[in-house]
NUSE-556916 format. One record per residue: chain; residue number from 1; x, y, z of N, C-alpha, C in turn. Coordinates in Angstrom, 1 decimal, decimal comma, padded with zeros to 4 digits. Layout:
REM residues N
{unit:A | pos:NUM | nX:X | nY:Y | nZ:Z | caX:X | caY:Y | caZ:Z | cX:X | cY:Y | cZ:Z}
...
//
This chain:
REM residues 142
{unit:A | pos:1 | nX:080,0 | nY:114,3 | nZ:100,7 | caX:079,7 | caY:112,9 | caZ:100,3 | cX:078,7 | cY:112,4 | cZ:101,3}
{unit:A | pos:2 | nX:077,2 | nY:111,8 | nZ:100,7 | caX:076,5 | caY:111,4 | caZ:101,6 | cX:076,6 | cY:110,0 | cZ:101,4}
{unit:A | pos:3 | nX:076,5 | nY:110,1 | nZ:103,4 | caX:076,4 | caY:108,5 | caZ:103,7 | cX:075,3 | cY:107,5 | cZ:103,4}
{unit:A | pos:4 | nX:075,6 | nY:106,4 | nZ:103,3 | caX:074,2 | caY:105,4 | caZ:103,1 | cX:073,9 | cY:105,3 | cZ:104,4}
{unit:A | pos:5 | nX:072,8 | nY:105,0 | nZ:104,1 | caX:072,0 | caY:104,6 | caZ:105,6 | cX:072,3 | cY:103,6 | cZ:106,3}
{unit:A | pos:6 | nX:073,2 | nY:102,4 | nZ:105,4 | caX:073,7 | caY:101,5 | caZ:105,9 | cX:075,1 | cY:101,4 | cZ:106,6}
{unit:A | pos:7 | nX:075,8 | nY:102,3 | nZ:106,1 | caX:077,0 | caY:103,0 | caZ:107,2 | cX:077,0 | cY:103,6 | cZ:108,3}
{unit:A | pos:8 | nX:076,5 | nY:102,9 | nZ:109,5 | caX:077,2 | caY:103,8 | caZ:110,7 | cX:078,6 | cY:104,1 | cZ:111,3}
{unit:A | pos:9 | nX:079,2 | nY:102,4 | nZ:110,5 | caX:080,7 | caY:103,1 | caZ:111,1 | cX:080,8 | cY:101,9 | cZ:112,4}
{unit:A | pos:10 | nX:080,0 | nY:101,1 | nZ:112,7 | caX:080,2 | caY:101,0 | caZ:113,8 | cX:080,8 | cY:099,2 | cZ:113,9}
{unit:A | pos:11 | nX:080,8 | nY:098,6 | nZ:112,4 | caX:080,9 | caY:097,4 | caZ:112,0 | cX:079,9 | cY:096,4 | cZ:111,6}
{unit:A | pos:12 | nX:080,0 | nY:095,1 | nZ:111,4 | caX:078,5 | caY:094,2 | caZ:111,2 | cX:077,6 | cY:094,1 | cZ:112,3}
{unit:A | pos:13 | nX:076,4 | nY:094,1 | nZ:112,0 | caX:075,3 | caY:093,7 | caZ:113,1 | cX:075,6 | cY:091,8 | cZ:112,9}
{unit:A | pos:14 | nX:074,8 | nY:092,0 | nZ:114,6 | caX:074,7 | caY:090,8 | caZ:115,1 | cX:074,3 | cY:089,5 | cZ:114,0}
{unit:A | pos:15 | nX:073,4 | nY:090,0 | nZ:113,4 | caX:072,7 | caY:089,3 | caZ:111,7 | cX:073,8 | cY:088,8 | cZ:110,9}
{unit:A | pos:16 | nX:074,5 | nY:090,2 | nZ:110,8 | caX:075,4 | caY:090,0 | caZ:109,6 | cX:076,2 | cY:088,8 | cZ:109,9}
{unit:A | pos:17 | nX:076,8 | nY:089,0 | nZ:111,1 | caX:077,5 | caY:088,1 | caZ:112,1 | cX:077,7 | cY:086,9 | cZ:111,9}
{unit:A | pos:18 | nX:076,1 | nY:086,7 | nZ:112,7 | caX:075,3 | caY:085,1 | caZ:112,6 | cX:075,1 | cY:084,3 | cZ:111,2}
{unit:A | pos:19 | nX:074,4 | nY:084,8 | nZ:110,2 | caX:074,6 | caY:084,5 | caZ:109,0 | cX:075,8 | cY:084,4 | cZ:108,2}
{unit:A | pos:20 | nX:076,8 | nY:085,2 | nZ:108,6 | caX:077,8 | caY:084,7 | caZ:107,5 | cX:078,7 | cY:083,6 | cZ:108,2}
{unit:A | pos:21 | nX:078,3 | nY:083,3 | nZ:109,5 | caX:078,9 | caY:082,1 | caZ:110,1 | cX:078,4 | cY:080,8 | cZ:108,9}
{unit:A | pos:22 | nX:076,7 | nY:080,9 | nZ:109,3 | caX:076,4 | caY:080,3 | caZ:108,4 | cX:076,3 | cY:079,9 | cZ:107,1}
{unit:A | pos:23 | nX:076,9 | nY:080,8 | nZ:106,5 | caX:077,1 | caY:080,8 | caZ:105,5 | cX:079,0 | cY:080,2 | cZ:105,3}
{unit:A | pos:24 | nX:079,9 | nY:080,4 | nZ:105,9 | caX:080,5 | caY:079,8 | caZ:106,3 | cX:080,6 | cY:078,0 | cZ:106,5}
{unit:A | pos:25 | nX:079,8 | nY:078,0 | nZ:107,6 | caX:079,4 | caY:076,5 | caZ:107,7 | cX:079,3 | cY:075,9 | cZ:106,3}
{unit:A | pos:26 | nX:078,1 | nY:076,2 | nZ:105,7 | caX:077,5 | caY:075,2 | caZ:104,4 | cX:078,4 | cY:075,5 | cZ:103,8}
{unit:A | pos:27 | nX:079,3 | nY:076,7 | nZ:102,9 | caX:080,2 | caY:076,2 | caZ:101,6 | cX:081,8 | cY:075,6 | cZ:102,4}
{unit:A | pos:28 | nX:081,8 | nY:075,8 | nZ:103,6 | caX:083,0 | caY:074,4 | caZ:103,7 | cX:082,3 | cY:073,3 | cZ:104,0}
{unit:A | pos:29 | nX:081,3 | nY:072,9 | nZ:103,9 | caX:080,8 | caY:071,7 | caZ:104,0 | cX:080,4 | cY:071,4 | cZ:103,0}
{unit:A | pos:30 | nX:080,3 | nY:072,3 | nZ:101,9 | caX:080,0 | caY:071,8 | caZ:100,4 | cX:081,1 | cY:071,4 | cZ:099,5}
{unit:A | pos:31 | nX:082,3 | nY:072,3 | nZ:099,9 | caX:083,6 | caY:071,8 | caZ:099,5 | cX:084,6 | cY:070,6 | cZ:100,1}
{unit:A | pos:32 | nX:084,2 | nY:070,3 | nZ:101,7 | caX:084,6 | caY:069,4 | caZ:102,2 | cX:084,3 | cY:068,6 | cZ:101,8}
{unit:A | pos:33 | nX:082,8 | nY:067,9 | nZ:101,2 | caX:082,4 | caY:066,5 | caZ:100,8 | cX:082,4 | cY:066,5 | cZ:099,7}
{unit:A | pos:34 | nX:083,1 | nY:067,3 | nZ:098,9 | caX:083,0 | caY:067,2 | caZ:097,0 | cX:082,1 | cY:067,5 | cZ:096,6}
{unit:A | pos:35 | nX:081,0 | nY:067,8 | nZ:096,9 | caX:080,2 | caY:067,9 | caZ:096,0 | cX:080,2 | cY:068,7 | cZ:094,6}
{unit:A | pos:36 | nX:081,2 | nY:069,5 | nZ:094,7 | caX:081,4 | caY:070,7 | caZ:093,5 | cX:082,0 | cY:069,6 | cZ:092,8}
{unit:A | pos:37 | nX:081,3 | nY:068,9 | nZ:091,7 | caX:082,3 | caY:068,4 | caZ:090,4 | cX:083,2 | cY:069,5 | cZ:089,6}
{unit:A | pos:38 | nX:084,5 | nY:069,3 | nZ:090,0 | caX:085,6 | caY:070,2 | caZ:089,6 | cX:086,8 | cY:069,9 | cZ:089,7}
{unit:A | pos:39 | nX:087,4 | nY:069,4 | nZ:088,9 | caX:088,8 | caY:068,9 | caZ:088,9 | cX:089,9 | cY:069,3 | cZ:090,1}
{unit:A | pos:40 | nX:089,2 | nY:070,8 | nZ:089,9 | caX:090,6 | caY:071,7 | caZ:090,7 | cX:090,2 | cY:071,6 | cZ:091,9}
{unit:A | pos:41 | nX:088,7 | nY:071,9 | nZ:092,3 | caX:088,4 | caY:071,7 | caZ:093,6 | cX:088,7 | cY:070,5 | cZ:094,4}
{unit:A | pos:42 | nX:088,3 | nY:069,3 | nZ:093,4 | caX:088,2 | caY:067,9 | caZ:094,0 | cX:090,1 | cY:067,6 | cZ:094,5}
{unit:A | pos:43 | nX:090,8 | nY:068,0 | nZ:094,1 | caX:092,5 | caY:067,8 | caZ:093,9 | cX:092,7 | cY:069,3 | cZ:095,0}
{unit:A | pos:44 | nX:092,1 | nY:069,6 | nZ:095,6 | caX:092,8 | caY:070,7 | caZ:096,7 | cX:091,9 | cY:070,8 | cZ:098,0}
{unit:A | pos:45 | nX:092,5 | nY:071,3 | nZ:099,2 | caX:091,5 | caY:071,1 | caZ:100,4 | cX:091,4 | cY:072,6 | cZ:100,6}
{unit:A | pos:46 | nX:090,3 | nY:073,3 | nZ:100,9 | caX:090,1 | caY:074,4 | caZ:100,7 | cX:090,0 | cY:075,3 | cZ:102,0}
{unit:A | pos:47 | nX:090,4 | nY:076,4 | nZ:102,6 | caX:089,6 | caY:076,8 | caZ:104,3 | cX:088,9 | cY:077,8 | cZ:103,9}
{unit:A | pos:48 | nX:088,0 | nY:078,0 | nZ:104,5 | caX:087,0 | caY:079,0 | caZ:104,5 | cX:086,9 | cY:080,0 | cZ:105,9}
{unit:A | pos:49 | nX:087,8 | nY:080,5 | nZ:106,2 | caX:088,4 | caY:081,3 | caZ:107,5 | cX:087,1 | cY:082,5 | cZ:107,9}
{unit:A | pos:50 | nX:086,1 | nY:083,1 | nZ:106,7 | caX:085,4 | caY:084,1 | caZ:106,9 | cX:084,8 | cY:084,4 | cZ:106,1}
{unit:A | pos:51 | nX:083,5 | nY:084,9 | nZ:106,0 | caX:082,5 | caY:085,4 | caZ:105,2 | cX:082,3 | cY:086,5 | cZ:105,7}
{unit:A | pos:52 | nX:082,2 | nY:087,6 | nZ:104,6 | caX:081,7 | caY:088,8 | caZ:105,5 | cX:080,2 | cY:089,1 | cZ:104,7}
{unit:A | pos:53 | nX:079,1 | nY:089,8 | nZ:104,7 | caX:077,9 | caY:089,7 | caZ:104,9 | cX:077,8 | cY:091,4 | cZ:104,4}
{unit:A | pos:54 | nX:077,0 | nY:091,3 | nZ:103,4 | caX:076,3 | caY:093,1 | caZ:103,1 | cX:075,6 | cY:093,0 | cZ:104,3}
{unit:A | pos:55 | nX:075,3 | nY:094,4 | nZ:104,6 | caX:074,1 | caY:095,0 | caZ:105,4 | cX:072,8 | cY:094,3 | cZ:105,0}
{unit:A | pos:56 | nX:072,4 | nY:094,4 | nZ:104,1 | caX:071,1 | caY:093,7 | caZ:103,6 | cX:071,4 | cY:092,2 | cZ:102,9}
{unit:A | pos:57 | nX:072,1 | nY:091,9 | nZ:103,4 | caX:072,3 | caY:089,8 | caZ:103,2 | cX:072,2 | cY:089,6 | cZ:102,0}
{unit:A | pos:58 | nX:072,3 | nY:090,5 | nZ:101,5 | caX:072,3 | caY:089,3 | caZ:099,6 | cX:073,6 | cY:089,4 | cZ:098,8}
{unit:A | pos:59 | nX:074,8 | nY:089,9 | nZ:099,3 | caX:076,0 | caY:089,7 | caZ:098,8 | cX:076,8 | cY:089,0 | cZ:100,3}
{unit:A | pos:60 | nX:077,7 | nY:088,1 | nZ:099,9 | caX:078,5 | caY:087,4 | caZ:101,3 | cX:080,1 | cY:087,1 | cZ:100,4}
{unit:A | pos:61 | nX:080,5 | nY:087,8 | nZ:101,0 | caX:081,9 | caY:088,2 | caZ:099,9 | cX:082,9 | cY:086,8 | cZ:101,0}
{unit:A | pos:62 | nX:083,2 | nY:085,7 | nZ:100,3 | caX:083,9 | caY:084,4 | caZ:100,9 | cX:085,1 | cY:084,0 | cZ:100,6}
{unit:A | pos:63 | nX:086,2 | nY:084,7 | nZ:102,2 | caX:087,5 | caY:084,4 | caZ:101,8 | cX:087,8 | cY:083,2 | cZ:101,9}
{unit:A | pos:64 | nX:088,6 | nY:082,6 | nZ:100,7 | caX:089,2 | caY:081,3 | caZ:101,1 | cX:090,7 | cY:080,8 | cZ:100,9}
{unit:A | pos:65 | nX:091,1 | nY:080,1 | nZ:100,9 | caX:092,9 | caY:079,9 | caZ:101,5 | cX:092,8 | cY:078,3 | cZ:101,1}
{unit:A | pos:66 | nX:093,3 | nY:078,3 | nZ:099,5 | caX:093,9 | caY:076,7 | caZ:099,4 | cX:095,0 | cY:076,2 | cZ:100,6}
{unit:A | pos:67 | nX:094,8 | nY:075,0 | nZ:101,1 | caX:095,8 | caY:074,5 | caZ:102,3 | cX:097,2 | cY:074,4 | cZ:101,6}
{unit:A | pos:68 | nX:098,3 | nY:075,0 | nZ:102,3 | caX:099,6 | caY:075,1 | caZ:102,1 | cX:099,6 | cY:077,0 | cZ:101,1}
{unit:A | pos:69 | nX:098,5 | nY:077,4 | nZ:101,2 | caX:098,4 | caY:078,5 | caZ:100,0 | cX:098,9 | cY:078,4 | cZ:098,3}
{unit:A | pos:70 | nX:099,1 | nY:077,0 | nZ:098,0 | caX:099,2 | caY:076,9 | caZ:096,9 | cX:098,2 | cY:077,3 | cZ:095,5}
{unit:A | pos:71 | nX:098,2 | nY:077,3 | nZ:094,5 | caX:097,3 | caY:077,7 | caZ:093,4 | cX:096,3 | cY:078,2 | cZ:093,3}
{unit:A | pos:72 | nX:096,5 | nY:079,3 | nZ:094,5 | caX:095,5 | caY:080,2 | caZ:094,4 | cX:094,8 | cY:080,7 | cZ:093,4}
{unit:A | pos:73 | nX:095,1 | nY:081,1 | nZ:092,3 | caX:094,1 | caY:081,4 | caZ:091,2 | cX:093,8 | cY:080,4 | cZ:090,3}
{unit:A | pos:74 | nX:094,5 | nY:079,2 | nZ:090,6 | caX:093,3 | caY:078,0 | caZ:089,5 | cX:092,5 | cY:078,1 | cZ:090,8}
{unit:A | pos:75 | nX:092,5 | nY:077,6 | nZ:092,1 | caX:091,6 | caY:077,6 | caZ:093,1 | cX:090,1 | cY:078,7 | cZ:092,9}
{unit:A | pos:76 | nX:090,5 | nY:079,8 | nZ:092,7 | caX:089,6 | caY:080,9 | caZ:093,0 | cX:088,7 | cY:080,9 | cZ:091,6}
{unit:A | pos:77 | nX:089,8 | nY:080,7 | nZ:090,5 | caX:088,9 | caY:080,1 | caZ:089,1 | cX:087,7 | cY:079,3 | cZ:089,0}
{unit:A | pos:78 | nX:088,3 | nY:078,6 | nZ:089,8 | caX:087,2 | caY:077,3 | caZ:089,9 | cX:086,1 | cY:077,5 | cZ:090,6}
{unit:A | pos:79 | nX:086,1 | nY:078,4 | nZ:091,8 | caX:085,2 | caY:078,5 | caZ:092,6 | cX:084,2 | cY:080,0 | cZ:091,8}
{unit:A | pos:80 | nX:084,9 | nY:080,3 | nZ:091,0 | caX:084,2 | caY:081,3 | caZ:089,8 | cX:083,2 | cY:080,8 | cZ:089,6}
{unit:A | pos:81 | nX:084,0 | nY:079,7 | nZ:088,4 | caX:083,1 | caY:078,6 | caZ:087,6 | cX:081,8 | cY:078,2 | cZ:088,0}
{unit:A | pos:82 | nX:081,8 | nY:077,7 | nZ:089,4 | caX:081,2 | caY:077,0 | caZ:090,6 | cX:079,9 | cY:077,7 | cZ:091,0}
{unit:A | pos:83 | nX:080,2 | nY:079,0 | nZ:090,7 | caX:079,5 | caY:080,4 | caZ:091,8 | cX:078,0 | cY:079,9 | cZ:091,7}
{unit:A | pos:84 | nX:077,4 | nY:079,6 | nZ:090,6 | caX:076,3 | caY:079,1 | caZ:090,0 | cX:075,4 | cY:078,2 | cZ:091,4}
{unit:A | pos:85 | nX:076,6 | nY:076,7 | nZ:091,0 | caX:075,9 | caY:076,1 | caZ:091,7 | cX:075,8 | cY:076,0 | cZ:093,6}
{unit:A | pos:86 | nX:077,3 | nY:076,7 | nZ:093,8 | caX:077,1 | caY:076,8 | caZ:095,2 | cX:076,1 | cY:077,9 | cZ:095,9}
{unit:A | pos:87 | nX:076,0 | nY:079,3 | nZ:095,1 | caX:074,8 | caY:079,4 | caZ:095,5 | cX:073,4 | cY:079,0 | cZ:095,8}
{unit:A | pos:88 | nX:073,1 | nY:078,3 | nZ:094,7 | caX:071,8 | caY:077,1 | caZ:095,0 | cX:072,2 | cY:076,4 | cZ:095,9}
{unit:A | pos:89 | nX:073,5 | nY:075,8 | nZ:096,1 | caX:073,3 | caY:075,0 | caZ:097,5 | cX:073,2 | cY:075,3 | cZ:098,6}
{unit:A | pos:90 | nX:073,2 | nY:077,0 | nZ:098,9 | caX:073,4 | caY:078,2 | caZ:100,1 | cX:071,8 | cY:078,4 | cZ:100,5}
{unit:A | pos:91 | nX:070,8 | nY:078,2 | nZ:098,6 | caX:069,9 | caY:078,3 | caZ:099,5 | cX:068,9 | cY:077,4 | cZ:100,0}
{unit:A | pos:92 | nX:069,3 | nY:076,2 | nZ:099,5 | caX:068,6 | caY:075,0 | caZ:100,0 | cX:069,4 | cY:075,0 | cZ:101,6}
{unit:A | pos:93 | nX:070,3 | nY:075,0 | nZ:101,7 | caX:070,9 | caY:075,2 | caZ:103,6 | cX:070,7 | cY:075,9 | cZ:104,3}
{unit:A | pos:94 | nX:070,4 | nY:077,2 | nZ:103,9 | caX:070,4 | caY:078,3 | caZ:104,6 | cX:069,0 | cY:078,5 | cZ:104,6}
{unit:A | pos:95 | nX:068,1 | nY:078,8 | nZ:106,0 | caX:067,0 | caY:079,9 | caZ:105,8 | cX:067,0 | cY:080,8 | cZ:105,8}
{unit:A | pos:96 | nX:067,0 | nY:081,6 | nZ:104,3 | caX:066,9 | caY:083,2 | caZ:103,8 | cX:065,9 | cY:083,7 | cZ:103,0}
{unit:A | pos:97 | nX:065,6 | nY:084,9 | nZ:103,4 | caX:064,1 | caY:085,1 | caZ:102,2 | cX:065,0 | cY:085,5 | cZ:100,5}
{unit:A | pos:98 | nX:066,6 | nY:085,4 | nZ:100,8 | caX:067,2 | caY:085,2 | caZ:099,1 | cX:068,3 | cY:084,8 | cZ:099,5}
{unit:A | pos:99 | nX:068,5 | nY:083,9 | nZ:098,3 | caX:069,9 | caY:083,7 | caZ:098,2 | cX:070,6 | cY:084,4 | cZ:098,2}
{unit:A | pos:100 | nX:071,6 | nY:084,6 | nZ:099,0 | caX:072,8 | caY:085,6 | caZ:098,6 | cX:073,7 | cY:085,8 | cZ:097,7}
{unit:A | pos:101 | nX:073,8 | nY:086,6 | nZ:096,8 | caX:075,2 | caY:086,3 | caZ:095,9 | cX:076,7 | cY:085,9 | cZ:096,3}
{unit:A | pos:102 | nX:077,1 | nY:085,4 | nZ:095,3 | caX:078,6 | caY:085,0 | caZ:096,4 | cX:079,7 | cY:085,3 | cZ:095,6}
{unit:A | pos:103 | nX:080,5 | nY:086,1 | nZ:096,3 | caX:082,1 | caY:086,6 | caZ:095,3 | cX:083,3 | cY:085,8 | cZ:096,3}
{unit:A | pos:104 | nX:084,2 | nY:085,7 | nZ:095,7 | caX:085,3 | caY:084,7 | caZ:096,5 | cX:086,3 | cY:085,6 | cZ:096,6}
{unit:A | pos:105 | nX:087,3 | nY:085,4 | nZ:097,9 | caX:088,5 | caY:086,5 | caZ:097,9 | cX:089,2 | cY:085,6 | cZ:098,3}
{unit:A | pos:106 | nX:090,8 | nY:086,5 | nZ:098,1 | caX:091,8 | caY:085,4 | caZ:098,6 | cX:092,0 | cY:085,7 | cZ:099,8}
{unit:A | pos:107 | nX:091,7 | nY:084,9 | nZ:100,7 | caX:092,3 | caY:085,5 | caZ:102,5 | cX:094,1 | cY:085,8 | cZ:102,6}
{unit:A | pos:108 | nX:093,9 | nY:087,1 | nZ:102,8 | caX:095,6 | caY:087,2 | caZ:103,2 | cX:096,0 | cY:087,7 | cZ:104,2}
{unit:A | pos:109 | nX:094,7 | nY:087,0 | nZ:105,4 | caX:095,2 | caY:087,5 | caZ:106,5 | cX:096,3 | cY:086,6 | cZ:107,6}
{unit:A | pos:110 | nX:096,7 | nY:085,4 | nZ:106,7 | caX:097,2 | caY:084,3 | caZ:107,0 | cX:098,6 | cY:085,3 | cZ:106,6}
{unit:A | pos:111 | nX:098,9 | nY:085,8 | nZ:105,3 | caX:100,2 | caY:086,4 | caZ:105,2 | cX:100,4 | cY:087,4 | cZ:105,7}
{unit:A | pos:112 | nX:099,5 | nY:088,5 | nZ:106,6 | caX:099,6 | caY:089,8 | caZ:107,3 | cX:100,3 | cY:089,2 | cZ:109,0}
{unit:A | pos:113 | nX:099,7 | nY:087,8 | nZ:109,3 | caX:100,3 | caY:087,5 | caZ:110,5 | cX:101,5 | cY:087,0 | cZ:110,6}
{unit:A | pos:114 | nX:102,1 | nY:086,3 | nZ:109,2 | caX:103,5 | caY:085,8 | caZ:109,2 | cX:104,7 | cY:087,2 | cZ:109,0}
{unit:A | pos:115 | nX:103,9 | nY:088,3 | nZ:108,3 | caX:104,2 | caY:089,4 | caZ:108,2 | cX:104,8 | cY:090,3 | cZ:109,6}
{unit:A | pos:116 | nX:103,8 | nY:090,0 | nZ:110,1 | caX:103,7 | caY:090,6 | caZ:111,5 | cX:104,7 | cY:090,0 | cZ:112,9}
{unit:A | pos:117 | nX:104,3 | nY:088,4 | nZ:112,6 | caX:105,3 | caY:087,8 | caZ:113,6 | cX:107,4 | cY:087,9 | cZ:113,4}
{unit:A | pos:118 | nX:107,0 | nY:088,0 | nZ:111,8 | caX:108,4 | caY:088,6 | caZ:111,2 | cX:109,2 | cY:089,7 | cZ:111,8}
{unit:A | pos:119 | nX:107,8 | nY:091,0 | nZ:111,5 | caX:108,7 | caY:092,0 | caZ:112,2 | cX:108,9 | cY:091,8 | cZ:114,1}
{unit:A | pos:120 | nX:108,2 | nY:091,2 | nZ:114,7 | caX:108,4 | caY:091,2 | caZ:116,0 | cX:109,5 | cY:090,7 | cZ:116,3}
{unit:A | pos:121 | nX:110,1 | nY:089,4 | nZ:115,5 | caX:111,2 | caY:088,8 | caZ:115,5 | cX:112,5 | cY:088,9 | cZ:115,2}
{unit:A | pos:122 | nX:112,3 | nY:090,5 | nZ:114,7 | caX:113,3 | caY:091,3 | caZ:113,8 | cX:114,0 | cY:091,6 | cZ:115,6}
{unit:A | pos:123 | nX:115,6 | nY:091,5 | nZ:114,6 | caX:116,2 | caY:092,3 | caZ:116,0 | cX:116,1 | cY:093,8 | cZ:116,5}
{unit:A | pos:124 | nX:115,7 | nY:095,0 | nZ:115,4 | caX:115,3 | caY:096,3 | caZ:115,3 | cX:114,2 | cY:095,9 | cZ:116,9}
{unit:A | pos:125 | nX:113,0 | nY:095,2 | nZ:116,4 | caX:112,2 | caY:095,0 | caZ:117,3 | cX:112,3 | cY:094,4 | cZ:118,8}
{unit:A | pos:126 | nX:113,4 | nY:093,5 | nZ:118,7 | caX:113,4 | caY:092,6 | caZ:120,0 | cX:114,6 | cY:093,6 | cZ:120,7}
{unit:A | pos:127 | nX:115,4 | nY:094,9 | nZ:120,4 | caX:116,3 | caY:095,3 | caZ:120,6 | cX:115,2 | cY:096,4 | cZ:121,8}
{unit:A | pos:128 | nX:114,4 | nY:096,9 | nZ:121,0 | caX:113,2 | caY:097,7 | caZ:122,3 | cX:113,1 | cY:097,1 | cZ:123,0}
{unit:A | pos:129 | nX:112,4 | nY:096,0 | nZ:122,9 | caX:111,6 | caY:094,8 | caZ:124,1 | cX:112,1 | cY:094,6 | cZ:125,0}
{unit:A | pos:130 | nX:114,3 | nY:094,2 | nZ:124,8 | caX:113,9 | caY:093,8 | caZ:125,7 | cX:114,9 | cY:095,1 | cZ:126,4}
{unit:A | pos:131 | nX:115,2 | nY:094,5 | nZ:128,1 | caX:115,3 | caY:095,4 | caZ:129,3 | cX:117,3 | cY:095,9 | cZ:129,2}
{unit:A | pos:132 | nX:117,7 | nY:096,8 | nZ:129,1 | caX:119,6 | caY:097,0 | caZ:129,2 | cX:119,7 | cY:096,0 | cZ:130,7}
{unit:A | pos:133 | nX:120,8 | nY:095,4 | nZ:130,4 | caX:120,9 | caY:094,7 | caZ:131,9 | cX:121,6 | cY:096,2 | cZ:133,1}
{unit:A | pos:134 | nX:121,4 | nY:095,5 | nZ:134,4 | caX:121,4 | caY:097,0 | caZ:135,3 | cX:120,0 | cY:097,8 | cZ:135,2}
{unit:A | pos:135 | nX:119,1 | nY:097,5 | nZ:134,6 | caX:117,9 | caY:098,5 | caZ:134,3 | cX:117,3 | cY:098,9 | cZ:136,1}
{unit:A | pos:136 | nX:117,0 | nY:099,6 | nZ:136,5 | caX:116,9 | caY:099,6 | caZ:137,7 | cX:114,7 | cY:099,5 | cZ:137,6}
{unit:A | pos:137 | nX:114,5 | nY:098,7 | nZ:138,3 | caX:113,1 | caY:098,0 | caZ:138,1 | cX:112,4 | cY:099,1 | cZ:139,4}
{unit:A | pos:138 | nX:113,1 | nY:100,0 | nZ:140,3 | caX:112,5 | caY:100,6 | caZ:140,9 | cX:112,0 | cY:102,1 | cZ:140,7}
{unit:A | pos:139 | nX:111,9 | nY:102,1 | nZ:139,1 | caX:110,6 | caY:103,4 | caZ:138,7 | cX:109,4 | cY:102,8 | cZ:138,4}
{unit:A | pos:140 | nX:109,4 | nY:101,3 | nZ:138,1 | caX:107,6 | caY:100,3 | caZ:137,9 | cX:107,1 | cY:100,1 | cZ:139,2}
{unit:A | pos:141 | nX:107,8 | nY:100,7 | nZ:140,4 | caX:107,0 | caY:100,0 | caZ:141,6 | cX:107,0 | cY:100,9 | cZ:142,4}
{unit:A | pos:142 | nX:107,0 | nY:102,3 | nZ:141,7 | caX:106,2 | caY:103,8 | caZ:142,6 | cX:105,1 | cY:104,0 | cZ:142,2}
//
C-alpha cells in the first residue's frame, strides 16, 4: 500500500496547527454572535474545542459539543445546513489563498475523559493504587 506524500506519520505541521486555531477562532465567533440565522443555532451555545486541518488546508474537519451535550444531531443538522454560509465567512476572516471546506464532527472527547476518570475511580482501579498498609517503603529508597 503506497503512502501519500502527505503522510509521514509524524502528526500536523506547525501550519496545520496555526490555521486551524484560526479557524477555530472565527467559527466560534460566528456562532457566538448569531450571526448564523438558524433557529437551532440561535436556541443553543455551541463549543468549538478543535479543528483539525488537511495537509494542504482546504478541508478543516470542526469538532463541536452543544453545551450540556444536548441535541446533538438537530445541532450538527443545522450547522450542515449552515456549511454554505460559514464558509464564506472563513474566508472573508481568514487569510487563505482558498477557502477551506468545512465538515462538522461531534467531539467525544469530552465523553472519553468522563469515561476514563470513571475507570480510575473504579475500585478494581483504586485497589492497585493504593499501598497494603505495613508496605515496607524501604525497596523505593535503594
Amino acid at each position: 500500500m503506497a503512502k501519500s506524500r502527505f503522510d509521514t506519520g509524524a502528526g500536523p505541521s506547525q501550519r496545520q496547527l496555526r490555521v486551524g486555531e484560526a479557524v477555530r477562532h472565527a467559527i466560534a465567533e460566528i456562532l457566538a454572535r448569531g450571526e448564523v440565522m438558524d433557529e437551532v443555532l440561535a436556541s443553543h451555545v455551541i463549543t468549538v474545542p478543535e479543528v483539525r486541518m488537511s495537509p494542504d488546508l482546504k478541508l478543516a474537519t470542526v469538532f463541536v459539543m452543544p453545551l450540556g451535550g444536548q441535541d446533538t444531531k438537530p445541532v450538527l443538522a443545522a450547522l450542515e445546513r449552515n456549511r454554505r454560509f460559514l464558509r464564506g465567512e472563513l474566508a472573508r476572516r481568514i487569510n487563505l489563498k482558498f477557502a477551506p471546506d468545512v465538515r462538522f464532527r461531534l467531539d467525544e472527547s469530552f465523553d472519553e475523559a468522563r469515561r476514563i476518570d470513571t475507570l480510575l475511580q473504579s475500585d478494581k482501579v483504586r485497589r492497585d493504587i493504593v499501598r497494603p498498609e505495613g508496605a515496607d517503603d524501604s525497596d523505593d529508597e535503594a
